[in-house]
C-alpha positions as semicolon CSV with decimal commas, in nm:
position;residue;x (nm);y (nm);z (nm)
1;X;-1,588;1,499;2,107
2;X;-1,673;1,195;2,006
3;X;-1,679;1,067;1,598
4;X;-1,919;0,813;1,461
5;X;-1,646;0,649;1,250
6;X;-1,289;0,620;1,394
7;X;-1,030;0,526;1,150
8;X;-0,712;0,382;1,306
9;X;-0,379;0,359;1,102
10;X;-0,004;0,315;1,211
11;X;0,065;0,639;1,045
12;X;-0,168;0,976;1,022
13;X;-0,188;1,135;0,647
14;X;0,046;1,370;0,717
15;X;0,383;1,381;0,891
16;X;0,597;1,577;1,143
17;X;0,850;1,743;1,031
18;X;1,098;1,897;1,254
19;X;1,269;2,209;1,112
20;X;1,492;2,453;1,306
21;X;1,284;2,342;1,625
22;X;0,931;2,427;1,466
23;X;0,665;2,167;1,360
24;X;0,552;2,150;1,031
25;X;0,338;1,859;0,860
26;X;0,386;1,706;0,496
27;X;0,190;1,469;0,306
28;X;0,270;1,129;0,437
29;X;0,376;0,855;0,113
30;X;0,178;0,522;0,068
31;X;-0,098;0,364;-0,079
32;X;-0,280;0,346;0,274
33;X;-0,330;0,728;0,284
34;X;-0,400;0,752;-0,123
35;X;-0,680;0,479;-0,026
36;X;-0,818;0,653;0,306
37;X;-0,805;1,006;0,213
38;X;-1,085;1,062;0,014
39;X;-1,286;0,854;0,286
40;X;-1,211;0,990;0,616
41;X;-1,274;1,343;0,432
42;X;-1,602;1,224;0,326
43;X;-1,703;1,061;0,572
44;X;-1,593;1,358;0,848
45;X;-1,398;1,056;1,017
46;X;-1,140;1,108;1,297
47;X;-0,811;0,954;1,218
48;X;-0,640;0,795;1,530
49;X;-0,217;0,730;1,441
50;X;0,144;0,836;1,497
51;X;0,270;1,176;1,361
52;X;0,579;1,021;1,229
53;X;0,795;1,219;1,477
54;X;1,071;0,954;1,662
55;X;1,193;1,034;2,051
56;X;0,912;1,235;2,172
57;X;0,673;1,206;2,478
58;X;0,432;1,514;2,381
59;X;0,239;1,541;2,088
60;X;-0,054;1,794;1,948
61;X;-0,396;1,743;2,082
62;X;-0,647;1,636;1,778
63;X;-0,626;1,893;1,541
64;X;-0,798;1,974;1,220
65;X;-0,587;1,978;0,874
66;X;-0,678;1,973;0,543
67;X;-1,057;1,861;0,612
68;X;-0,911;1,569;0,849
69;X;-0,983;1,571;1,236
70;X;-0,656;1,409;1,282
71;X;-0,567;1,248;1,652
72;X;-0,181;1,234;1,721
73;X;-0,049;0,946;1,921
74;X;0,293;0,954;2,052
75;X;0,594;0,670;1,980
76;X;0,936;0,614;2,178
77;X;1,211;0,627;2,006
78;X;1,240;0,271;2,148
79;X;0,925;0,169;2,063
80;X;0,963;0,278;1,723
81;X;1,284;0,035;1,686
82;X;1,112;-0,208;1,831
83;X;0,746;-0,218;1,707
84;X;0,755;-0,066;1,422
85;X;1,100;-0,142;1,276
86;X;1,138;-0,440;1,450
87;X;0,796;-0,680;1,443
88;X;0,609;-0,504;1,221
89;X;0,891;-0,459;0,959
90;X;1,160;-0,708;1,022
91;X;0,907;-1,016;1,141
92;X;0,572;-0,899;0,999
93;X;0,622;-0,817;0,672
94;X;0,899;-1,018;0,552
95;X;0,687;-1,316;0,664
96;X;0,357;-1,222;0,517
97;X;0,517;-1,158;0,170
98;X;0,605;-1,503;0,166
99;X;0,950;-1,450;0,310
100;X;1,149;-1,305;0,043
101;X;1,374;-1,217;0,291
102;X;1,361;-1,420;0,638
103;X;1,224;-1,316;0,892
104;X;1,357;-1,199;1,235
105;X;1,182;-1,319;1,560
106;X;1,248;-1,110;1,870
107;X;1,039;-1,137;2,201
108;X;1,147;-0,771;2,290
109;X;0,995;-0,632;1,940
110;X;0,680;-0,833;2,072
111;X;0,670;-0,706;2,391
112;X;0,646;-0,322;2,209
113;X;0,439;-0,462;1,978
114;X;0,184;-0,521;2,200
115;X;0,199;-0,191;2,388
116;X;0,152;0,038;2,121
117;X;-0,194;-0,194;1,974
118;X;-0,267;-0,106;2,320
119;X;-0,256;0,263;2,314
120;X;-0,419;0,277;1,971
121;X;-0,697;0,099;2,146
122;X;-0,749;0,302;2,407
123;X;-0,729;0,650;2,168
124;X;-0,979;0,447;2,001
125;X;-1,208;0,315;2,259
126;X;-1,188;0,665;2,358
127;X;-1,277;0,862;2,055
128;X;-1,558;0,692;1,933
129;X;-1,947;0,738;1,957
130;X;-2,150;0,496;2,107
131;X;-2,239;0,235;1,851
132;X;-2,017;0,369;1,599
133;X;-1,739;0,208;1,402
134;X;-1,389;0,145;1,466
135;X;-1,157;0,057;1,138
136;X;-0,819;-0,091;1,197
137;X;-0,591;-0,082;0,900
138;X;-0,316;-0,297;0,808
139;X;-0,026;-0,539;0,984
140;X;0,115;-0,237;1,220
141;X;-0,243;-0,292;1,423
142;X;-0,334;-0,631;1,438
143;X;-0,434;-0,717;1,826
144;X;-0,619;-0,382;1,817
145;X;-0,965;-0,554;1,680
146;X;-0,974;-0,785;2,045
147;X;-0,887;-0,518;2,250
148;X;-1,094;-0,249;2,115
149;X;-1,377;-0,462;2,132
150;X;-1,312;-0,575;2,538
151;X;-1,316;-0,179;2,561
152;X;-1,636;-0,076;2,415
153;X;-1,805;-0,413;2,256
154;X;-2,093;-0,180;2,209
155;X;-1,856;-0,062;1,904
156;X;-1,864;-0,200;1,505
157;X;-1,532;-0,320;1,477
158;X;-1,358;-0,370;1,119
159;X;-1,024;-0,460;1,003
160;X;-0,881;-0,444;0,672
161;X;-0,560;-0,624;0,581
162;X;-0,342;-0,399;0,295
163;X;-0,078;-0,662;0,229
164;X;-0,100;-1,029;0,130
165;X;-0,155;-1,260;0,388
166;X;0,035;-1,610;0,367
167;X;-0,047;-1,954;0,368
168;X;0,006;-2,198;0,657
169;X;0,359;-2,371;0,620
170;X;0,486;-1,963;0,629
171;X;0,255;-1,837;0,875
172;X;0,310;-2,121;1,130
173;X;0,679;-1,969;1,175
174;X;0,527;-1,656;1,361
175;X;0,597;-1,771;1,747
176;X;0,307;-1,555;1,842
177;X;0,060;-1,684;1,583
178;X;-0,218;-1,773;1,788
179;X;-0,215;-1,436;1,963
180;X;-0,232;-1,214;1,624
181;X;-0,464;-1,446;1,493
182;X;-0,696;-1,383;1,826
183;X;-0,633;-1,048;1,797
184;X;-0,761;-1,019;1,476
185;X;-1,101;-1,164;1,549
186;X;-1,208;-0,919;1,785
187;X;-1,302;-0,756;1,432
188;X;-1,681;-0,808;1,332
189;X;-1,510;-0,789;1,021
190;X;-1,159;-0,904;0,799
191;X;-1,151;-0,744;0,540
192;X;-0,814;-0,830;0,256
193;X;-0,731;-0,736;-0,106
194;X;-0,791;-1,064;-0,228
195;X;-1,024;-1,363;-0,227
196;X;-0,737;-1,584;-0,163
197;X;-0,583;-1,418;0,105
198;X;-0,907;-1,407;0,266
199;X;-0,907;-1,789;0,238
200;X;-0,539;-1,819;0,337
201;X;-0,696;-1,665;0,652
202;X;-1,001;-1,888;0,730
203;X;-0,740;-2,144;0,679
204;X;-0,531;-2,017;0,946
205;X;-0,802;-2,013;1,188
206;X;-0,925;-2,318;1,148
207;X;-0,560;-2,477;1,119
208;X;-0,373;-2,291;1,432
209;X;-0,708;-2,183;1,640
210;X;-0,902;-2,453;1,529
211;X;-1,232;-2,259;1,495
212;X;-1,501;-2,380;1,281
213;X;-1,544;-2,206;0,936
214;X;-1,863;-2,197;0,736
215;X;-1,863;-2,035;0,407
216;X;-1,667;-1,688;0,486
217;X;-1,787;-1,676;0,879
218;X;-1,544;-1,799;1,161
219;X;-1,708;-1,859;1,465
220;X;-1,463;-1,725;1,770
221;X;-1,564;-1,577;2,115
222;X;-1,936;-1,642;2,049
223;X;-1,954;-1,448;1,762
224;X;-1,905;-1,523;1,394
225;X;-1,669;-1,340;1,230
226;X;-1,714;-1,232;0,844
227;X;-1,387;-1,214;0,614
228;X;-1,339;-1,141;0,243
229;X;-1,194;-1,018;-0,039
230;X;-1,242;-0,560;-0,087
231;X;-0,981;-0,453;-0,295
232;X;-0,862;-0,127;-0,259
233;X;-0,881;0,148;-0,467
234;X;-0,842;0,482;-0,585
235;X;-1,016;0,798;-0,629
236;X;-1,010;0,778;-1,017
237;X;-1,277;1,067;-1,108
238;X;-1,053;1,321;-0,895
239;X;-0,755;1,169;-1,007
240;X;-0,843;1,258;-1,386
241;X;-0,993;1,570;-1,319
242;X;-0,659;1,660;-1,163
243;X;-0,483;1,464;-1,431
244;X;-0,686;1,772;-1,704
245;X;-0,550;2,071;-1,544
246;X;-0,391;2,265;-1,779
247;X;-0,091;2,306;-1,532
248;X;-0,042;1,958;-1,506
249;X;-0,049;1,909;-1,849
250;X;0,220;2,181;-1,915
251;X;0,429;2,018;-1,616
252;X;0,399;1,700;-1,788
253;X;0,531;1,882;-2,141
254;X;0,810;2,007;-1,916
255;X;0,911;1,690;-1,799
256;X;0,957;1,526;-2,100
257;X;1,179;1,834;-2,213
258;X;1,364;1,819;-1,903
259;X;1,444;1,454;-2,006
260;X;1,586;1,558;-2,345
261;X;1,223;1,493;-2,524
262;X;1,303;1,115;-2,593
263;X;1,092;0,918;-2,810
264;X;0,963;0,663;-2,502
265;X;0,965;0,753;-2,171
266;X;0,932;0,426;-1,912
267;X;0,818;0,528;-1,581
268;X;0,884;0,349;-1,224
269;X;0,732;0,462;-0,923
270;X;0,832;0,275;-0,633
271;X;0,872;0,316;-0,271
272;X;1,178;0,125;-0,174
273;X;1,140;-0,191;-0,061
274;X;1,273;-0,532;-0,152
275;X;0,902;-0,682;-0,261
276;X;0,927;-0,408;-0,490
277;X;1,063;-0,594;-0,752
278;X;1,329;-0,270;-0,821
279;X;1,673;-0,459;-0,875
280;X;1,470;-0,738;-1,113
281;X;1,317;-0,477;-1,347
282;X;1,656;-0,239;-1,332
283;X;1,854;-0,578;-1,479
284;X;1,586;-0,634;-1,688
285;X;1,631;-0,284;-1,831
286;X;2,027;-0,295;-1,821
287;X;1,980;-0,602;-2,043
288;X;1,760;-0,421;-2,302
289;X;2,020;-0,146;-2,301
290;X;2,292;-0,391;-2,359
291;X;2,091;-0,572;-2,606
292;X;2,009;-0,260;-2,830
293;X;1,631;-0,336;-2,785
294;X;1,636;-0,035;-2,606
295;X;1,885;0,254;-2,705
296;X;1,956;0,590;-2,498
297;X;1,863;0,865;-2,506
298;X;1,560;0,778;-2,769
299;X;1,451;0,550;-2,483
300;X;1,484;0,733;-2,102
301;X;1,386;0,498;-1,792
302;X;1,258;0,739;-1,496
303;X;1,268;0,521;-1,200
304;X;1,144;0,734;-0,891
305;X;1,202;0,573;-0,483
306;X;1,046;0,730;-0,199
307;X;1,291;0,653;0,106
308;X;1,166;0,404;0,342
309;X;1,237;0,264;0,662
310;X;1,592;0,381;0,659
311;X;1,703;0,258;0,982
312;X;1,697;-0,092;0,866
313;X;1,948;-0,215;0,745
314;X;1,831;-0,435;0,498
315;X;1,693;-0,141;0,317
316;X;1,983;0,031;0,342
317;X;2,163;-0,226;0,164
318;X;1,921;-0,247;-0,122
319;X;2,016;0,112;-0,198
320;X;2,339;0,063;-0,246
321;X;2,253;-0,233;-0,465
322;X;1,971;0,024;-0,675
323;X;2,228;0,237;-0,719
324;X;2,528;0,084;-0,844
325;X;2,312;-0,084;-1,095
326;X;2,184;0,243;-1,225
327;X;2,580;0,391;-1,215
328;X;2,651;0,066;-1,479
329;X;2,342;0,147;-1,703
330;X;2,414;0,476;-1,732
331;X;2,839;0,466;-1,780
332;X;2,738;0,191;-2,092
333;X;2,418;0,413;-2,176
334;X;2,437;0,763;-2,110
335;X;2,109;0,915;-2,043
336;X;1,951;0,563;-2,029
337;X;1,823;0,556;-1,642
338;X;1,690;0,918;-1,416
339;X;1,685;0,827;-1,100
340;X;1,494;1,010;-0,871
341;X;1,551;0,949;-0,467
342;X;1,319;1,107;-0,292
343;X;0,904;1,138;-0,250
344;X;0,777;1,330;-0,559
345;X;0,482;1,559;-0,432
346;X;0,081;1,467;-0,578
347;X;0,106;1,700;-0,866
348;X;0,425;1,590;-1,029
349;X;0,387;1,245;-0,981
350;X;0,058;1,352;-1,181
351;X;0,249;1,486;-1,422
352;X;0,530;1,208;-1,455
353;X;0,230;0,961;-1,551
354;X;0,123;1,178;-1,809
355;X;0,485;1,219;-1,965
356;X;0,531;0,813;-1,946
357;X;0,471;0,637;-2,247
358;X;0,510;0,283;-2,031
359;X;0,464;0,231;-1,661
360;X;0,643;-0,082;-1,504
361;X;0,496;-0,186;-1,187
362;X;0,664;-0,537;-1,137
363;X;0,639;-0,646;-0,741
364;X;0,766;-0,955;-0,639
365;X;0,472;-0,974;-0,426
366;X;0,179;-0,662;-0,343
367;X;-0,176;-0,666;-0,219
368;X;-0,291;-0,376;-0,438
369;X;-0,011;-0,183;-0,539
370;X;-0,260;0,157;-0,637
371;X;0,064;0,343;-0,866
372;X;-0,098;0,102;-1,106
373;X;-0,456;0,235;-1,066
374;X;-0,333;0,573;-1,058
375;X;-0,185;0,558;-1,369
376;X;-0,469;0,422;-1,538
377;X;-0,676;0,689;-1,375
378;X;-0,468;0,985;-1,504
379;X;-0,472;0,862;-1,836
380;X;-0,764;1,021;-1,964
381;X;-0,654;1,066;-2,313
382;X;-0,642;0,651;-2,333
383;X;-0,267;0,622;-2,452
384;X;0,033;0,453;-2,242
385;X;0,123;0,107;-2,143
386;X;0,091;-0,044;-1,815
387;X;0,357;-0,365;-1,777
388;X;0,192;-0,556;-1,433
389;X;0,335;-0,816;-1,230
390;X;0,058;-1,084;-1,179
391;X;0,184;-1,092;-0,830
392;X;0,037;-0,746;-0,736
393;X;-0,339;-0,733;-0,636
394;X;-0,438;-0,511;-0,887
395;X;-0,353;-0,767;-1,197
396;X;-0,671;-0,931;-1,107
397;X;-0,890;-0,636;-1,201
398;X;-0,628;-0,476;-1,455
399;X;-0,637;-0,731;-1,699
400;X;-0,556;-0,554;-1,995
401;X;-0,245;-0,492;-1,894
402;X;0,102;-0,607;-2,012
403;X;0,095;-0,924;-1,735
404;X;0,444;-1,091;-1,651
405;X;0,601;-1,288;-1,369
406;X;0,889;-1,064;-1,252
407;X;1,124;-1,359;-1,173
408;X;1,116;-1,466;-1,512
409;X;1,354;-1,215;-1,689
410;X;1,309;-1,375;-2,010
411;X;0,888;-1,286;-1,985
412;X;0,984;-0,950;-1,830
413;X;1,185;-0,828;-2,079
414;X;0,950;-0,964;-2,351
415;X;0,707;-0,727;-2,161
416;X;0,890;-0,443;-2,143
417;X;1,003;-0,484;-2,507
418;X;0,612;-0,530;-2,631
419;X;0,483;-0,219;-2,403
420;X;0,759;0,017;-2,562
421;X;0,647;-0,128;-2,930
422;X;0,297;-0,179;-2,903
423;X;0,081;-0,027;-3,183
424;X;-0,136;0,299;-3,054
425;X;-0,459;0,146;-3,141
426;X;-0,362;-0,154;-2,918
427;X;-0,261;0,052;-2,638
428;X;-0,556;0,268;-2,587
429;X;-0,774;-0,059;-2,628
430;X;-0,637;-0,244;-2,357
431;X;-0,612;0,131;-2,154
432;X;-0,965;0,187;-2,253
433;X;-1,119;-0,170;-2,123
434;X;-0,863;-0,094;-1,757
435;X;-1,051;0,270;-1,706
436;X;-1,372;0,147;-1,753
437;X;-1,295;-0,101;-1,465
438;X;-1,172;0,178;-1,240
439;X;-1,462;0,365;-1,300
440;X;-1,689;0,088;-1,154
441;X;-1,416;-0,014;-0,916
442;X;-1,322;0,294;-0,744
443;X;-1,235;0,408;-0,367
444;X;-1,614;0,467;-0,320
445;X;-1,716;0,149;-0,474
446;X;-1,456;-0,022;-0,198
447;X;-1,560;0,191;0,079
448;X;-1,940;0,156;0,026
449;X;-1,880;-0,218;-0,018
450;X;-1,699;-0,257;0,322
451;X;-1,900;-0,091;0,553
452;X;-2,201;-0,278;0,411
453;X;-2,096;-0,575;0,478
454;X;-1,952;-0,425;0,812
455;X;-2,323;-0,407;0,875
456;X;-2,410;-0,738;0,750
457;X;-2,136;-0,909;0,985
458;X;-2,304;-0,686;1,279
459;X;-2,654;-0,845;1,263
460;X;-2,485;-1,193;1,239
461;X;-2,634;-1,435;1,487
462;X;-2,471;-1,629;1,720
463;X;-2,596;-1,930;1,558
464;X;-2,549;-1,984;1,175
């Protein structure tokens, strides 16, 4: 059966887990599924990706779950080395956050790469209705827009980019630049967090491909192209009517007694990653330990890490580093850091925001980063702090917020110190002015906004 809207992701919403040689499915982590959710429900969209299962050659037919007509697709165990931990995460996404680390060219990660866009294509091509719309998310996906479109061209075709994308002088390293940049315009539409990265792109067109650009239109196959700036959000109405459950309340009391009932409770919720920003904050915290600004137990840092791409071993190594820092925070200042490794299910994450008196989200580099809108969304009772690294997307609509550069450790301790001490009026001012631009800057708001100018770039002529 065929769906008028076919929303293709690297991962589905949920997971496979295997357990004693039975199936089960959890929630999967990530801001992509927090963003998508409430859509695809809505919107009675089928949801093309992989189950999260590594090795296999047979997976579930499309199945139903949780409201979701979900549509399995299968990965190798090589091909998940090589296209998803190699190019996409090792050469992707180093290089589009501006290269924190380097990144690692291999034409054998390519080569898989390739292959799986093309299978995602064809589940695609296959799954939608005629004239409907095909949406590509994110970096895992990006030759998928030109090759669903040489598959059914009768199709709407959008593409929306979750992480930053990077100027020339770091793009230009990518060997196969002119291929994911073709790739890419088989979309009708580009969608990215950011006005800038948006730009970055037309730049990168007209720069590598040498396509002529006129106001946010790039002209490529014939066709003119439309790219801009959507950023992503949350579902903030359902996220505070969650956030006013009496349960989640209590858990949220129960937390903070758990933690010894300290006077401040920061709050980290990260998944682990190097653009993260985690070791930078964690020193910047040791420091206000060491300092006496801050003083355990009064003062308890929660810093939770949802595992991530553990096969790499760049990520492996970061863990060490995360956790020998927290071992000499907490040997000087007992009770000072509670580290929690693992994913922390919807309701006591809930509950976590609601028992933080601060909330650092410091990346080194994010498109969105929605733990920030989430926070600001459960906080229905304007109090807490919100400490934002101007290098995540969300500091351009968050404004309010405690804004620092995270290299700076001066500026981020200042920030950390002024969030803890800031006056309660103060806080729920600068909380108050963030909701209200949640509230007319939601998921719906992004989603609505999207596919309407999906429509727009549709009924482009050839000729501008």
């Amino acid at each position: 059966m065929s769906s008028p809207l076919v929303i293709a992701a690297n991962r589905l919403p949920i997971r496979e887990v295997m357990t004693a040689g039975e199936r089960t499915w959890q929630r999967s982590p990530g801001g992509l599924v927090t963003t998508l959710e409430p859509v695809v429900k809505a919107q009675h969209a089928r949801w093309v990706g992989w189950s999260g299962g590594e090795g296999g050659d047979v997976e579930p037919e499309p199945f139903e779950h949780d409201g979701m007509l979900l549509h399995p697709l299968p990965l190798q165990e090589t091909e998940f080395t090589d296209y998803y931990q190699g190019f996409a995460n090792s050469t992707i996404w180093p290089l589009y956050h501006d290269a924190v680390i380097p990144a690692v060219f291999d034409d054998q990660w390519w080569a898989a790469y390739r292959t799986v866009n093309q299978r995602f294509a064809v589940a695609a091509a296959a799954a939608v209705a005629p004239g409907g719309v095909v949406w590509v998310q994110d970096y895992h996906l990006q030759l998928m827009p030109a090759m669903v479109r040489s598959l059914r061209p009768d199709a709407g075709i959008g593409f929306f980019m979750h992480i930053p994308v990077p100027p020339l002088e770091v793009f230009r390293r990518l060997p196969q630049r002119e291929e994911v940049l073709r790739g890419l315009l088989g979309a009708d539409l580009i969608g990215f967090q950011r006005p800038d990265c948006a730009e970055n792109f037309r730049q990168l067109a007209q720069r590598v491909l040498h396509l002529p650009v006129r106001g946010e239109a790039i002209s490529a196959g014939g066709r003119w192209v439309r790219t801009g700036g959507f950023p992503a959000s949350v579902d903030a109405a359902g996220i505070e009517a969650f956030a006013r459950r009496a349960g989640v309340s209590a858990y949220a009391t129960q937390i903070r007694a758990e933690l010894g009932n300290p006077r401040t409770v920061i709050l980290a919720v990260d998944r682990l990653d190097y653009t993260k920003g985690i070791e930078e904050r964690l020193a910047a915290l040791g420091e206000l330990f060491d300092e006496g600004v801050l003083r355990a137990p009064e003062v308890c840092v929660v810093q939770i890490i949802a595992p991530s791409r553990e096969g790499i071993d760049t990520y492996q190594d970061l863990r060490a580093r995360i956790e020998a820092e927290v071992s000499r925070i907490n040997q000087a200042h007992p009770g000072g850091v509670r580290y929690v490794d693992r994913a922390v299910d919807r309701a006591r994450v809930v509950a976590y925001y609601l028992a933080a008196d601060v909330l650092a989200v410091t990346p080194l580099r994010d498109g969105m980063n929605l733990v920030a809108k989430e926070y600001v969304a459960a906080r229905y009772d304007c109090r807490g702090a919100l400490v934002l690294s101007e290098f995540a997307g969300a500091a351009a609509e968050l404004r309010t917020a405690y804004r620092v550069n995270p290299y700076d450790r001066p500026a981020l301790k200042s920030a950390l110190r002024d969030a803890v001490q800031a006056p309660p009026e103060e806080a729920a001012a600068r909380m108050r002015t963030m909701r209200d631009v949640l509230r007319q800057h939601d998921v719906w708001d992004w989603a609505t906004t999207f596919f309407a100018a999906l429509e727009e770039a549709r009924a482009l002529p050839a000729q501008l």
